[in-house]
C-alpha positions in Angstrom: 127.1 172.2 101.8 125.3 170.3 99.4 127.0 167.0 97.5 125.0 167.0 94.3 125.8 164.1 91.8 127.7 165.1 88.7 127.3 161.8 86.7 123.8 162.3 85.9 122.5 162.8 82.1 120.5 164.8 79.7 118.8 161.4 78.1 118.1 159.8 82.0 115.7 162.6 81.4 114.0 161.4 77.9 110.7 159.9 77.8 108.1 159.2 74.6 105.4 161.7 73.8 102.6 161.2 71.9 102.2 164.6 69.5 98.0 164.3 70.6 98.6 164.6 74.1 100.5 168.3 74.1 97.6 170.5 75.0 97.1 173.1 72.6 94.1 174.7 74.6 93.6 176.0 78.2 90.6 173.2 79.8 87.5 175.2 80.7 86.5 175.8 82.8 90.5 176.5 84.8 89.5 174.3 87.4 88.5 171.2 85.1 91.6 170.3 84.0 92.8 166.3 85.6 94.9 166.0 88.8 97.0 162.9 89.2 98.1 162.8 93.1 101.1 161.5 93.4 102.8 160.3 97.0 106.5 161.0 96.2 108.3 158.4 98.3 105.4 155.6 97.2 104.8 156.6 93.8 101.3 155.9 95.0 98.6 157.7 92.6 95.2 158.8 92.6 93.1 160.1 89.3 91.7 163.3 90.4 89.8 166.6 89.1 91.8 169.6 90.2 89.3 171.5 92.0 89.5 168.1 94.0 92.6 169.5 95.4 90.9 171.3 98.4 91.0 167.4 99.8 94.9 166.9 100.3 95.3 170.8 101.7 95.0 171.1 105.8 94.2 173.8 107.7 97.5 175.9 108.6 99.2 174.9 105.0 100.7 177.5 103.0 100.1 177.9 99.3 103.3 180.1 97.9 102.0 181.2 94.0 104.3 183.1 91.9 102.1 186.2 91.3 104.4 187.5 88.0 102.2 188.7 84.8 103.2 187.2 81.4 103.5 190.4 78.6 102.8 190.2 75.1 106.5 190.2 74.5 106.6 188.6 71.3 106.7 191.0 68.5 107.7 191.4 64.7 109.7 193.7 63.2 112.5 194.5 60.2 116.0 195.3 60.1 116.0 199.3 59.5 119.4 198.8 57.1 118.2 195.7 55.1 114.2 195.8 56.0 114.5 191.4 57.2 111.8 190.6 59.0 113.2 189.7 62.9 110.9 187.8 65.6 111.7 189.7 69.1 111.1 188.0 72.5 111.4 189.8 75.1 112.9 188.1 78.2 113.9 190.6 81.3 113.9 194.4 81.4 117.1 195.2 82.6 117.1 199.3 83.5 114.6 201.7 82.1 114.2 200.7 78.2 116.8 198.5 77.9 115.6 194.6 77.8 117.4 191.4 77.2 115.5 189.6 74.3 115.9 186.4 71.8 115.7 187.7 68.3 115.2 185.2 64.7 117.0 184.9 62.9 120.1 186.0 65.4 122.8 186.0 62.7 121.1 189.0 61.1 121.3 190.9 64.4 124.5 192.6 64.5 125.5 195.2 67.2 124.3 199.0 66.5 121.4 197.8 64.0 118.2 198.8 64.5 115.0 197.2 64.9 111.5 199.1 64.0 108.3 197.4 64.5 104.9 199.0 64.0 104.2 202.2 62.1 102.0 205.4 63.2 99.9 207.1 61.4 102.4 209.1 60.3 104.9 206.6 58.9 107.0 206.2 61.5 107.9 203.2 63.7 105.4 202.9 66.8 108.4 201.4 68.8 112.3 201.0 67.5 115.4 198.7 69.2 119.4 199.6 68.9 121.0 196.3 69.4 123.8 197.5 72.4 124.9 193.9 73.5 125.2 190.7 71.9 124.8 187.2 73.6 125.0 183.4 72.9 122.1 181.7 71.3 121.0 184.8 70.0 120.3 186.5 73.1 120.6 190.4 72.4 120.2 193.6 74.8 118.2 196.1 73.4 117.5 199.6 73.5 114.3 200.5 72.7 112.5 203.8 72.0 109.0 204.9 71.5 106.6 208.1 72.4 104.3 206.5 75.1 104.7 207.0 78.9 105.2 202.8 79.5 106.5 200.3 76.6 104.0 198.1 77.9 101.7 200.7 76.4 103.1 199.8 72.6 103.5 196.0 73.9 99.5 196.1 74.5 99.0 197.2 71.1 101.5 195.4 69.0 102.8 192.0 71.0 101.4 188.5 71.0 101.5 186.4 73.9 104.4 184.1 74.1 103.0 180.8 73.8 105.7 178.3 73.3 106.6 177.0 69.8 104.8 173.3 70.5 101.1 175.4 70.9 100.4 176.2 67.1 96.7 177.5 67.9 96.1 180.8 68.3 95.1 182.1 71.6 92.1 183.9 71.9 92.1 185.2 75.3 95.3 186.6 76.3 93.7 186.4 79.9 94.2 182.8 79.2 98.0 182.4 79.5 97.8 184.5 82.9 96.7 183.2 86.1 93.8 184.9 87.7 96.4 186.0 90.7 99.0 187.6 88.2 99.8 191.2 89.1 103.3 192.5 88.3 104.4 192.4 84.7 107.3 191.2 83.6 106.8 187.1 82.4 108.3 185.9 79.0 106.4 182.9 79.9 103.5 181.8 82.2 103.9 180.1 85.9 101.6 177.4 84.4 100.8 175.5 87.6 99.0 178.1 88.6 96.6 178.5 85.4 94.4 176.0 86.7 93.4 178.3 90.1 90.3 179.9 89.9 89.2 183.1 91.9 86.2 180.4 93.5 88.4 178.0 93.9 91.0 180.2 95.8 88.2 181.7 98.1 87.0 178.3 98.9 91.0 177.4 99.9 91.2 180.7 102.3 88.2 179.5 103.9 89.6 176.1 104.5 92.2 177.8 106.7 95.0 177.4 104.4 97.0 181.4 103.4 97.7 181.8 100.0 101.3 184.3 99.5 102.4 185.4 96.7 105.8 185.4 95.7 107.6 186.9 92.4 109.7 185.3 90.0 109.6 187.0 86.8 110.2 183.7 84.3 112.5 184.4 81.5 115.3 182.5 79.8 116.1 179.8 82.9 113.4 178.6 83.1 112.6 177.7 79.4 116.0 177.5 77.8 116.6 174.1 77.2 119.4 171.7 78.6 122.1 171.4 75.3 125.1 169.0 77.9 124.9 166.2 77.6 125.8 165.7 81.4 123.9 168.0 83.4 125.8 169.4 86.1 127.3 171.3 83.3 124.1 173.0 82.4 124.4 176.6 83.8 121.1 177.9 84.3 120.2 181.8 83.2 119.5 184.1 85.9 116.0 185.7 86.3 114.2 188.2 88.7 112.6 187.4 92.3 111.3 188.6 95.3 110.0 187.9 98.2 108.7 190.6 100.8 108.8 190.6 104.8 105.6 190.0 104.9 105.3 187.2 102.4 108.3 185.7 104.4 106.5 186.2 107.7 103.5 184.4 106.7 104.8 181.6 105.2 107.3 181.3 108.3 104.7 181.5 111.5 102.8 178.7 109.0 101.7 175.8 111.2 101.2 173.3 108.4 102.7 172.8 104.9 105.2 175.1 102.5 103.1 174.4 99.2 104.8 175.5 96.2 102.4 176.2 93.5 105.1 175.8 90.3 108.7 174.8 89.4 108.8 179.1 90.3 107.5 179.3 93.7 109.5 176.2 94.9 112.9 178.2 93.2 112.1 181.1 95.0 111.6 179.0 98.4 114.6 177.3 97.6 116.7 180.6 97.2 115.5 182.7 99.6 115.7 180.2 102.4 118.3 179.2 104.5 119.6 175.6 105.7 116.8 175.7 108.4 114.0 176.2 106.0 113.5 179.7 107.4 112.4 182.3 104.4 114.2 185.5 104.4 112.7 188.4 102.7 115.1 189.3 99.4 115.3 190.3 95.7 117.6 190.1 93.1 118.4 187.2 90.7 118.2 183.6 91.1 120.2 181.1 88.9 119.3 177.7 91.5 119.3 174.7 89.2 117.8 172.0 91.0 118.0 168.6 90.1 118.0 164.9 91.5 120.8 164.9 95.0 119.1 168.7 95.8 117.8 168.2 99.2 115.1 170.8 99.7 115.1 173.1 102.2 111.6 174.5 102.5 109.2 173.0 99.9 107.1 170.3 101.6 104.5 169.5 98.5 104.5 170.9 94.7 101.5 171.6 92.1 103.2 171.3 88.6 101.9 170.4 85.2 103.8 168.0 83.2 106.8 169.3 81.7 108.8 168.6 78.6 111.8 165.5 78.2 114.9 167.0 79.5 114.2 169.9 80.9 115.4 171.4 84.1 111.6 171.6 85.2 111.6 167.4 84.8 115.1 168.0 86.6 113.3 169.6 89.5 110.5 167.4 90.0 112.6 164.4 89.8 114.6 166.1 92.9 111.5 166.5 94.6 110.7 162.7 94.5 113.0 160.4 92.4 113.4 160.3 88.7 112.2 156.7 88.2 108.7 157.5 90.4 108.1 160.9 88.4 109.0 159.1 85.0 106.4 155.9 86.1 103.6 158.7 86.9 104.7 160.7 83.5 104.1 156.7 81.3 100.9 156.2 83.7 100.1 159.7 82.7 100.3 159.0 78.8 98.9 155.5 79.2 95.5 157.4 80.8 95.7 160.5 78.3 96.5 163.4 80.1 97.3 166.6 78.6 100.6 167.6 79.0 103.0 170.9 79.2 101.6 174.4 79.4 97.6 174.2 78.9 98.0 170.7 80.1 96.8 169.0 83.4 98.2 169.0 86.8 100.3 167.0 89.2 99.9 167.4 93.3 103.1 165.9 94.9 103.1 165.5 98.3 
């Protein structure tokens, strides 16, 4: 059993911004985005492009990407009793047409009311919620109706891609906020490590000798819900949806080099779905790991991540991964050289 440290806090987690360096566009080409290299038990770092990443893989290393498809979950709608506008983001489907979403304002949301957004041509809501459950930070369950075969049908036609609130320009290639590898829908928010792959890029990495195997974590509340404790061990993380199939698990087990998790996702997959010899077992259902500095990993041997926000549990993780005073001197060398940070932001390699 793992001792994890209890003392630890929310603000040994705080660093300084500036507002210029949050990214508000993808780089483009994917591939052209900055790469810092980081040794994690040196805190040695290299200033690198992140197609140069083909230079630190080795033949027999396994890339793990999190092949989950972000939705265009966010969508607006009224109040059918008072006709309040309500933001909806939609977070996990739970069974059939019932989801688990944050609505705005969530005092207005009160059990049995219903939410219509769209119209038809005939006047009539293209898609309408009942509010059956009611959670904390105004997390509801919702049951939604409509006329087409899949929601996703309506969510094609009247969601918006949920970009977080610290992008304020518009998106105009919903492609953008998806990897090129996503398959299976079901993302309130995109596996960004993996935005800056390209399909050349990957080819060139099969070539090399190295598999790429795709796991699923469909990312939803846990991941982006931020820490509100002061002392962290008190956080309790939000469940969310994975997977990961036989032969995903036998490929990345008869590996003869590196586990590479591509994300703060992939590397909590690895992490649940493997036991204390590192050994992936093939499994679905929902993962709550919170991983933060004391964790002591189990199968992840190197990480791609972007740069993630003060305080969050994805700082949390990558602080595990090496130490929190090596991540926070690359995060203040990062700032001090000008990289663009958080979800369209540049990349880290740890190793």
């Amino acid at each position: 059993m793992q001792k994890i440290p209890t003392d630890l806090k929310k603000s040994d987690f705080y660093y300084e911004l500036p507002e210029e360096l949050i990214a508000q566009t993808p780089a483009e080409p994917r591939d052209s985005s900055r790469l810092m290299v980081l040794k994690r038990r040196t805190g040695e770092i290299e200033h690198r492009i992140f197609r140069d990443i083909t230079e630190y893989l080795r033949p027999g290393d396994v890339l793990v990407v999190n092949e989950s498809r972000v939705i265009p979950a966010r969508i607006y709608g009224t109040r059918r009793c008072t006709g309040a506008h309500i933001e909806t983001v939609l977070l996990r489907r739970m069974a059939g047409d019932e989801w688990e979403a944050l609505v705005k304002p969530g005092r207005r949301v009160k059990l049995g009311d219903i939410i219509d957004y769209g119209i038809s041509s005939d006047g009539a809501p293209l898609l309408s919620a009942e509010v059956i459950d009611i959670g904390d930070g105004g997390v509801r369950v919702l049951r939604f109706k409509h006329d087409r075969t899949d929601i996703y049908e309506v969510l094609d036609e009247l969601g918006q891609m949920p970009l977080p609130p610290y992008i304020t320009k518009k998106l105009l290639d919903k492609d953008r906020y998806n990897t090129v590898y996503a398959r299976e829908r079901g993302s309130a928010a995109a596996p960004t490590a993996g935005l800056h792959f390209t399909v050349e890029l990957l080819d060139k990495i099969r070539t090399m000798g190295v598999k790429i195997v795709p796991v699923l974590l469909h990312v939803g509340l846990g991941t982006f819900r931020p820490v509100k404790e002061e002392r962290i061990s008190d956080h309790v993380m939000h469940s969310e949806y994975f997977s990961v199939s036989k032969e995903a698990a036998d490929a990345i087990n008869s590996r003869s080099g590196r586990i590479i998790a591509v994300g703060t996702t992939s590397c909590r997959v690895l992490e649940t779905a493997s036991d204390e010899h590192g050994v992936i077992h093939p499994m679905s259902g929902e993962t709550d790991i919170f991983i933060y500095p004391g964790y002591k990993f189990k199968a992840t041997e190197a990480l791609i991540t972007n740069f993630h926000l003060p305080e969050s549990t994805l700082l949390m993780l990558v602080s595990a991964f090496a130490s929190r005073e090596i991540i926070l001197a690359a995060y203040a060398e990062a700032i001090k050289e000008r990289y663009r940070f958080y979800s369209f932001g540049d990349a880290m390699f740890l190793y």
